[in-house]
C-alpha beads as a LAMMPS data file, in Angstrom:
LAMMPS data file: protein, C-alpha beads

290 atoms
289 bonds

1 atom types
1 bond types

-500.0 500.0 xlo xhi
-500.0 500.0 ylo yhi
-500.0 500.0 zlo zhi

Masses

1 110.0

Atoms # bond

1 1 1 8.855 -5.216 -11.479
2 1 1 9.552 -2.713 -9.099
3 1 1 13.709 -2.827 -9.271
4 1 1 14.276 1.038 -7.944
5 1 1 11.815 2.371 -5.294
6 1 1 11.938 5.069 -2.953
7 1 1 11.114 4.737 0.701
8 1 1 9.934 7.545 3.042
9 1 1 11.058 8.010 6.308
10 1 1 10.679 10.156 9.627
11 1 1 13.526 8.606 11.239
12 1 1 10.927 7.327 14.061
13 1 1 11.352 3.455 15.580
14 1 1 7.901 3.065 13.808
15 1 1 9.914 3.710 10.549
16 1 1 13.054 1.614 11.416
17 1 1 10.565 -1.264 11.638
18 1 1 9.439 -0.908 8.441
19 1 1 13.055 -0.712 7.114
20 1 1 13.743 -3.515 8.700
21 1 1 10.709 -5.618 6.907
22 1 1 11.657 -4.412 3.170
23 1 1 13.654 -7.623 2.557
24 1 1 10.716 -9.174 1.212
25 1 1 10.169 -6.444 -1.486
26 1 1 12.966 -8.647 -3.045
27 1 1 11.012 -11.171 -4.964
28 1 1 9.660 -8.362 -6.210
29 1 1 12.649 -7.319 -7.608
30 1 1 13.427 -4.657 -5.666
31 1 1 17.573 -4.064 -5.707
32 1 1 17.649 -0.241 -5.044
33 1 1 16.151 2.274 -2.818
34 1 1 15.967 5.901 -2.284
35 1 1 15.740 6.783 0.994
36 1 1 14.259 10.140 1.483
37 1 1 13.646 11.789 4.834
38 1 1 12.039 15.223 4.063
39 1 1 11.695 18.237 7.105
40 1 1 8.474 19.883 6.363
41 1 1 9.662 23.576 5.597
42 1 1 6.295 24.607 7.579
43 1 1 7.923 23.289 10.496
44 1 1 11.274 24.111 10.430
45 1 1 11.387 27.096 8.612
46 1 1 15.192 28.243 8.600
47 1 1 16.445 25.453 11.435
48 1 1 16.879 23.257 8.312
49 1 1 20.114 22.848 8.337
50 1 1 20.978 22.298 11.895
51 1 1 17.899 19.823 12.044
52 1 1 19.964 18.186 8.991
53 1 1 22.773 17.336 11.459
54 1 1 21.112 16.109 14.053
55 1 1 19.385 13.546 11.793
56 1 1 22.120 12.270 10.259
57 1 1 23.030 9.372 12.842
58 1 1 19.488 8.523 12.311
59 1 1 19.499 8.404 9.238
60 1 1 22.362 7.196 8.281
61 1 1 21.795 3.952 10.421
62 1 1 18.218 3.536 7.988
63 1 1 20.348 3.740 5.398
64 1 1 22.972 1.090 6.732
65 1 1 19.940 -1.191 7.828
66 1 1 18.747 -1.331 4.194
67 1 1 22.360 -2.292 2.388
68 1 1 22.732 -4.792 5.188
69 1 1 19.858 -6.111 3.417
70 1 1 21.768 -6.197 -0.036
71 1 1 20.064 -3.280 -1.379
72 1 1 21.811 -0.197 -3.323
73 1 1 20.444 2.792 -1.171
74 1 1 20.930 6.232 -3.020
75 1 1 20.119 8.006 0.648
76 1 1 18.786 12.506 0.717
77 1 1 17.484 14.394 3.182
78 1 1 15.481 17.294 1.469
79 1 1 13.182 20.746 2.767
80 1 1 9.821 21.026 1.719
81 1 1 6.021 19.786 1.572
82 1 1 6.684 15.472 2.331
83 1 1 3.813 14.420 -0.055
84 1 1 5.410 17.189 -2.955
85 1 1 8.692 15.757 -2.087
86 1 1 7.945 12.356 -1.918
87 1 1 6.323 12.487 -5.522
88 1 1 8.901 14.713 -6.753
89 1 1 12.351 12.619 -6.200
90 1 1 10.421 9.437 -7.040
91 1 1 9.639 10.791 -10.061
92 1 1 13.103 12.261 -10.595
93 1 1 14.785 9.265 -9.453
94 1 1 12.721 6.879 -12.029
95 1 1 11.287 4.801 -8.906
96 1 1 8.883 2.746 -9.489
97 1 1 7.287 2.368 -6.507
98 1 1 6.546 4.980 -3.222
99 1 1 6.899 3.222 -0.126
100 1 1 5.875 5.103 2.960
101 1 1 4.766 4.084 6.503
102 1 1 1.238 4.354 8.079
103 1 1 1.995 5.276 11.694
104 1 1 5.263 6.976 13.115
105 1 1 6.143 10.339 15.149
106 1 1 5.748 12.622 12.427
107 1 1 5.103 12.966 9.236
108 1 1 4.160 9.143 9.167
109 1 1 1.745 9.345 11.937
110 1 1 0.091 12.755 12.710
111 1 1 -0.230 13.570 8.478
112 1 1 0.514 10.916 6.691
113 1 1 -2.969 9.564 7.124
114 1 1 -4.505 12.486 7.013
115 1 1 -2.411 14.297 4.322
116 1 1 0.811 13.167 3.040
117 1 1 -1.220 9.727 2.523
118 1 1 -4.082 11.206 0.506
119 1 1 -2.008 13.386 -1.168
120 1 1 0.757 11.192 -2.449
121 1 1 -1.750 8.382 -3.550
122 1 1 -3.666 10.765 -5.105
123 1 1 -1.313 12.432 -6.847
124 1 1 1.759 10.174 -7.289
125 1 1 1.796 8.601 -11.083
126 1 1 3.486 5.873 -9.253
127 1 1 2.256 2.490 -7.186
128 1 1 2.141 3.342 -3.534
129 1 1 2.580 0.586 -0.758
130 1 1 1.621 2.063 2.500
131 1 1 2.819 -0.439 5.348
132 1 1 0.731 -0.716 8.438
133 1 1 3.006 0.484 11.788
134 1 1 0.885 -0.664 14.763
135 1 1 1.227 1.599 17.891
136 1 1 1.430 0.120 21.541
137 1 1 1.463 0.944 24.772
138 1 1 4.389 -1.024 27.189
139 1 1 4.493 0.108 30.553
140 1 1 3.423 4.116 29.473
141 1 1 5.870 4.036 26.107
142 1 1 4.726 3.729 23.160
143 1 1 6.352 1.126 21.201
144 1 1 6.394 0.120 17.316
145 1 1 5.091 -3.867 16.844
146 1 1 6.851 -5.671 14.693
147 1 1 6.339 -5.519 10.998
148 1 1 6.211 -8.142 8.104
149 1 1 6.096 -7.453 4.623
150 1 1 5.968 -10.785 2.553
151 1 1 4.244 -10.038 -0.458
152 1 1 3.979 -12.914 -2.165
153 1 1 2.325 -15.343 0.730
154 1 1 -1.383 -14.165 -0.172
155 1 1 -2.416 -11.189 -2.026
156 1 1 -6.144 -9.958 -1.724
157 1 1 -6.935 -7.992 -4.728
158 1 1 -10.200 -6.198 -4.132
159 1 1 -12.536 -5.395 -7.366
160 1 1 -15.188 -3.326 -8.793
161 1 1 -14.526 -3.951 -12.229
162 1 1 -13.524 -0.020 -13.016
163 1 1 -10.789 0.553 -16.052
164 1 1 -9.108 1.430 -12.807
165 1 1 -9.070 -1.900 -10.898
166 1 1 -8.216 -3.442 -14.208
167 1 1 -4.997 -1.374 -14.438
168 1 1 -4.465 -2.690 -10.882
169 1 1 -4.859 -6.461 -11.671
170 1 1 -2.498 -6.193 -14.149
171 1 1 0.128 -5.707 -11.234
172 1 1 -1.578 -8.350 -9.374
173 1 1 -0.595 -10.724 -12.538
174 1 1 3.034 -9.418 -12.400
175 1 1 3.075 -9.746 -8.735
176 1 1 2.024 -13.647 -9.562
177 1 1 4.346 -13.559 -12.090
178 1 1 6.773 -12.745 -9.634
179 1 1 6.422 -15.925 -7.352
180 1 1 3.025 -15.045 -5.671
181 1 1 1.325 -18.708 -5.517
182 1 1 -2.023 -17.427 -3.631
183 1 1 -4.396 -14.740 -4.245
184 1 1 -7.886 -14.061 -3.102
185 1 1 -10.218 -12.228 -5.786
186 1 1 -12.839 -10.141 -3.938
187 1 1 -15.820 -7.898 -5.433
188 1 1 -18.600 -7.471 -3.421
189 1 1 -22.364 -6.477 -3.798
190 1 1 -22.869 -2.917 -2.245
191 1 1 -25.872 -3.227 -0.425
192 1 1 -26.216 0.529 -0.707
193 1 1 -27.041 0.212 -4.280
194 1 1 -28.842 -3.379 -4.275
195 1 1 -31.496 -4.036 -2.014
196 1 1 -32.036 -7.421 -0.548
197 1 1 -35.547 -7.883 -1.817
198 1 1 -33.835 -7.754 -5.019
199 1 1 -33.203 -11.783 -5.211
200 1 1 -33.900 -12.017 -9.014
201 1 1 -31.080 -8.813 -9.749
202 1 1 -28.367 -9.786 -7.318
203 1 1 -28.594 -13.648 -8.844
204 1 1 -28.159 -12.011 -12.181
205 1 1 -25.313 -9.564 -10.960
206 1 1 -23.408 -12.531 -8.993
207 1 1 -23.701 -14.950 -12.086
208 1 1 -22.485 -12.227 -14.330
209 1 1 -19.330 -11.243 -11.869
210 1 1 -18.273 -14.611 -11.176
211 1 1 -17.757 -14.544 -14.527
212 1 1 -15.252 -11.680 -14.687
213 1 1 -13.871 -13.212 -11.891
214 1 1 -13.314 -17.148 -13.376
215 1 1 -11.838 -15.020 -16.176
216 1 1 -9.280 -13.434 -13.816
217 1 1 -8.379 -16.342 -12.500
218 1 1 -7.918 -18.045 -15.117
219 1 1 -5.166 -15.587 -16.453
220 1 1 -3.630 -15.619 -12.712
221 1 1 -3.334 -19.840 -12.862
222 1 1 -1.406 -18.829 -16.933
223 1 1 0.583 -16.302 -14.685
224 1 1 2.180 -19.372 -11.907
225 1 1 -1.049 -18.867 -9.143
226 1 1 -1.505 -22.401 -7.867
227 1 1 -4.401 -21.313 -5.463
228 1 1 -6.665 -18.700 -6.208
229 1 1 -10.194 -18.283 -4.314
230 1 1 -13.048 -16.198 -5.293
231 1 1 -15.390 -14.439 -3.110
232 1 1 -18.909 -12.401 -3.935
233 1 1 -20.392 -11.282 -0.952
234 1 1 -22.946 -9.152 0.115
235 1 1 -22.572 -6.177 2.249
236 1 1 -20.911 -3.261 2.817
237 1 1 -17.537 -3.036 0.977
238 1 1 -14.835 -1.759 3.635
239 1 1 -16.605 -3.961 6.292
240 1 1 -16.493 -6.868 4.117
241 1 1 -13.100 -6.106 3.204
242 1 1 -11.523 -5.606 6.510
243 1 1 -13.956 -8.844 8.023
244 1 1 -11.786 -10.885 5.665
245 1 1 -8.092 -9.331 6.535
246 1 1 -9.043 -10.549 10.161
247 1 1 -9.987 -14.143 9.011
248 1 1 -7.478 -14.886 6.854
249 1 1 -3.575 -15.177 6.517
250 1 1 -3.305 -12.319 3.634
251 1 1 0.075 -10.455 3.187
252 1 1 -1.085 -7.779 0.589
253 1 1 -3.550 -6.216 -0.839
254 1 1 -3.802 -4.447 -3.978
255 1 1 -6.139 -1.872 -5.059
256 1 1 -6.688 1.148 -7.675
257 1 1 -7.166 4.358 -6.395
258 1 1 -10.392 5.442 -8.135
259 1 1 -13.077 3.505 -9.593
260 1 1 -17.182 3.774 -10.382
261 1 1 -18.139 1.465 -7.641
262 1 1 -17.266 0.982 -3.922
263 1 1 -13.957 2.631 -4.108
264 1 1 -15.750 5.982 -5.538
265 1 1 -14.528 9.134 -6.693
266 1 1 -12.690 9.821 -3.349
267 1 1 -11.465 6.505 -2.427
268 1 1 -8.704 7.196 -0.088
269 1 1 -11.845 8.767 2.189
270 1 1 -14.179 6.040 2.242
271 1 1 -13.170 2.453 2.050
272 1 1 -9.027 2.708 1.391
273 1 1 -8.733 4.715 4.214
274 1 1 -10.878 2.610 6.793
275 1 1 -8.593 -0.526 5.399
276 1 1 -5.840 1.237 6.181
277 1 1 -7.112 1.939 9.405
278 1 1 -8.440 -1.420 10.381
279 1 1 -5.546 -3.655 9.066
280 1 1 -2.191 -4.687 9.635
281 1 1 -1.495 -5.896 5.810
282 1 1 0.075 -3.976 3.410
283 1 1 -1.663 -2.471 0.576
284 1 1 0.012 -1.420 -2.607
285 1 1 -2.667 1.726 -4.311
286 1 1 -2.361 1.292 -8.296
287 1 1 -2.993 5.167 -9.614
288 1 1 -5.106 5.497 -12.777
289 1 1 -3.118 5.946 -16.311
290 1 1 -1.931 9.001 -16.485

Bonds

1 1 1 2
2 1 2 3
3 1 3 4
4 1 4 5
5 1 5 6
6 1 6 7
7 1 7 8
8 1 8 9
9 1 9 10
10 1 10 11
11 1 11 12
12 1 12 13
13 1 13 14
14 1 14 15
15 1 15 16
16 1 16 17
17 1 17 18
18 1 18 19
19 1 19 20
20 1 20 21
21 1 21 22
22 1 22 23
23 1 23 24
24 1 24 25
25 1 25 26
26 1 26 27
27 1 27 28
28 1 28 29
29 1 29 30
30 1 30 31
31 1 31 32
32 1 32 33
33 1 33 34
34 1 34 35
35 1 35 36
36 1 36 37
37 1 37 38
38 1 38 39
39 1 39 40
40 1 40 41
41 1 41 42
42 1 42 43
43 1 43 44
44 1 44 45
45 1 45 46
46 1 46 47
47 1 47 48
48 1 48 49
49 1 49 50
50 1 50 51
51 1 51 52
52 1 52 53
53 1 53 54
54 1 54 55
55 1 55 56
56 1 56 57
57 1 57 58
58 1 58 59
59 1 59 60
60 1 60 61
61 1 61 62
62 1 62 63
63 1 63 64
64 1 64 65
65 1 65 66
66 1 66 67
67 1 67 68
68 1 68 69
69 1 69 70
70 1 70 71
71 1 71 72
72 1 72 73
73 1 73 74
74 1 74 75
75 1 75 76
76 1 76 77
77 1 77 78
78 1 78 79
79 1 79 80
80 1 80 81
81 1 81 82
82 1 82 83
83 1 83 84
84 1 84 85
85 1 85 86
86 1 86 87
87 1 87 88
88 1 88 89
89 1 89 90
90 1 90 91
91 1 91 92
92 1 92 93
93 1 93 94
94 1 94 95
95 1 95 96
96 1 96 97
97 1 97 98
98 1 98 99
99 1 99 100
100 1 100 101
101 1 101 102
102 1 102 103
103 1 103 104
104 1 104 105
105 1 105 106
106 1 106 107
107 1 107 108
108 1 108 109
109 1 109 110
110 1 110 111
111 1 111 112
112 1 112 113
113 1 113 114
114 1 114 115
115 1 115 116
116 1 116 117
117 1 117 118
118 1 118 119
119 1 119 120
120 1 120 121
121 1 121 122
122 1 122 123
123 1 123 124
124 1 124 125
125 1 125 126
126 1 126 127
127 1 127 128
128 1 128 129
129 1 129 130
130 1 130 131
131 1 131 132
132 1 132 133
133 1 133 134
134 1 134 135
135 1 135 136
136 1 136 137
137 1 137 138
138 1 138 139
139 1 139 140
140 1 140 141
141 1 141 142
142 1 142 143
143 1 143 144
144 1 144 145
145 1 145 146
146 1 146 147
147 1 147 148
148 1 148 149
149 1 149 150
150 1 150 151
151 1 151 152
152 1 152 153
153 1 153 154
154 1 154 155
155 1 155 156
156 1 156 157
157 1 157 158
158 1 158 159
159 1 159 160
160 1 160 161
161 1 161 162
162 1 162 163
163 1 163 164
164 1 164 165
165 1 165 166
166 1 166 167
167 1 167 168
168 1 168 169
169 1 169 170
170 1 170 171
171 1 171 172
172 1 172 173
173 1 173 174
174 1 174 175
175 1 175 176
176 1 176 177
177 1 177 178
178 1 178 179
179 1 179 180
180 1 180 181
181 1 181 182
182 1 182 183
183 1 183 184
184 1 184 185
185 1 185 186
186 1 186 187
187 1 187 188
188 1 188 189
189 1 189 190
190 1 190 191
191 1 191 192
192 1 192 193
193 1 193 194
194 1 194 195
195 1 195 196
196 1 196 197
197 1 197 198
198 1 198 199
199 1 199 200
200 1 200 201
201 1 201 202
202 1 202 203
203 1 203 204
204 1 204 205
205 1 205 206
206 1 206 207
207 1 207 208
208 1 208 209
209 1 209 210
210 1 210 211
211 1 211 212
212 1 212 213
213 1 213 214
214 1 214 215
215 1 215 216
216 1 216 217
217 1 217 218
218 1 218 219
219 1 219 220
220 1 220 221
221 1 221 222
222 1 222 223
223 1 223 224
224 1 224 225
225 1 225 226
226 1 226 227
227 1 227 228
228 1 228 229
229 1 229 230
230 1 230 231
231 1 231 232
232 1 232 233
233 1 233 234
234 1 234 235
235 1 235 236
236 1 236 237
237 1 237 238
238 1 238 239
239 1 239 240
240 1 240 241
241 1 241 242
242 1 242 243
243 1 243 244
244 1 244 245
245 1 245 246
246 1 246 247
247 1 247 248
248 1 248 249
249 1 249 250
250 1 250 251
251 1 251 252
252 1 252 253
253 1 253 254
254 1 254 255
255 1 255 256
256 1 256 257
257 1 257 258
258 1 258 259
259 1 259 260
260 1 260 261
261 1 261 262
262 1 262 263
263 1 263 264
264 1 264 265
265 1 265 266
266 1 266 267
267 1 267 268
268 1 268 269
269 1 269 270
270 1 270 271
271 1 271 272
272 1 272 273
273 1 273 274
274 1 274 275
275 1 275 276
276 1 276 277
277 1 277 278
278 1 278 279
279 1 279 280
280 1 280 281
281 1 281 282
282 1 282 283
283 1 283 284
284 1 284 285
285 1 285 286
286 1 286 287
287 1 287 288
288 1 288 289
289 1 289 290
């Protein structure tokens, strides 16, 4: 499914974390990684190459971290814009999956959010996981928690129904198909376009979604899922969402990057980006067909 990926990194501990966590991209079947760490040529300008050198213990122990996990790492440090360079070697590198980091020292926590996030989901042709690095404070340092990437305990896959969300459960089967046994299918009534006096419309709307959503499951139970729920509440989506990461045992969640519903025509700056915020799970952002 996603057998060569690349994985961004900013040589922080947050990062080294994250490294540490990828074994469970295996069942995935992960076997090879690119490891980029790009310098922002804004930043460095013409120090590139003795900032190179310094990294390389660095990075060459993120490297060593990942084949002690039994992965082939192809590792390159490169100049330029990250979220260009990230898109560009995973594209020349045949990857089929960008996985970068949500909190770090640099790129992955002052920009990544902010930028390098936004940009790469939004413009990457590829599936982008973005892994949740939580920050804390021990005794004035800040310190990287650890991280866990199982994807295949319980994936929450998010829906609005859009051609785009449909692209997106179609990795959620694979991802079933890969050993998943539990998913959690979630669409849920936007109170900003229904109003609750509306009894009679939001009956009709939840009969008609739960049966998109029986459908889905259906195809997930064909696909191996031995448990899958269904939920259709009412509410605002990224609180519902996020209400639900905190109540539950969920190890991904999936999600297309555009839609016509909640997620909207800026997604990433609305509800993906408050789930990123608000959540320690992984989410993996299916792009639209390019």
């Amino acid at each position: 499914m996603f057998e060569r990926i690349l994985v961004g990194t900013d040589l922080s501990e947050a990062s080294e974390r994250m490294i540490c966590a990828l074994e469970g991209l295996r069942m995935l079947g992960t076997t090879e990684i690119v490891l980029i760490h790009c310098l922002n040529i804004r930043d460095v300008g013409s120090l590139a190459p003795e900032l190179m050198e310094l990294a390389k213990p660095v990075f060459e122990k993120h490297q060593n971290l990942l084949e002690d996990q039994g992965f082939k790492v192809n590792a390159e440090m490169v100049l330029g814009l990250p979220h260009i360079s990230i898109s560009r070697e995973a594209e020349k590198h045949d990857c089929s999956l960008i996985v970068v980091g949500s909190h770090g020292r640099t790129m992955a926590a002052e920009i990544l959010l902010g930028g390098v996030a936004d940009a790469v989901v939004h413009s990457a042709s590829k599936p982008v996981l973005v892994v949740s690095l939580q920050l804390k404070d021990e005794a004035g340092k800040m310190v990287c928690e650890e991280v866990s990437c199982e994807p295949g305990k319980h994936v929450l896959f998010p829906t609005d129904f859009s051609d785009v969300a449909q692209r997106a459960f179609a990795y959620v089967e694979q991802i079933v198909g890969s050993g998943a046994r539990r998913v959690t299918l979630l669409h849920v009534q936007n109170k900003s376009d229904i109003s609750a006096d509306e009894k009679e419309r939001l009956e009709v709307l939840n009969q008609k979604d739960r049966e998109w959503l029986e459908k889905m499951k259906s195809r997930l139970k064909d696909f191996g899922a031995t448990e899958v729920n269904i939920e259709l509440p009412y509410g605002r989506p990224k609180q519902e969402i996020v209400k639900r990461l905190e109540q539950n045992d969920f190890s991904l969640i999936v999600m297309g990057t555009q839609g016509h519903g909640f997620f909207g025509r800026l997604m990433m700056g609305s509800v993906a980006h408050y789930v990123v915020r608000n959540t320690k799970v992984p989410v993996l952002f299916i792009p639209p067909q390019l």
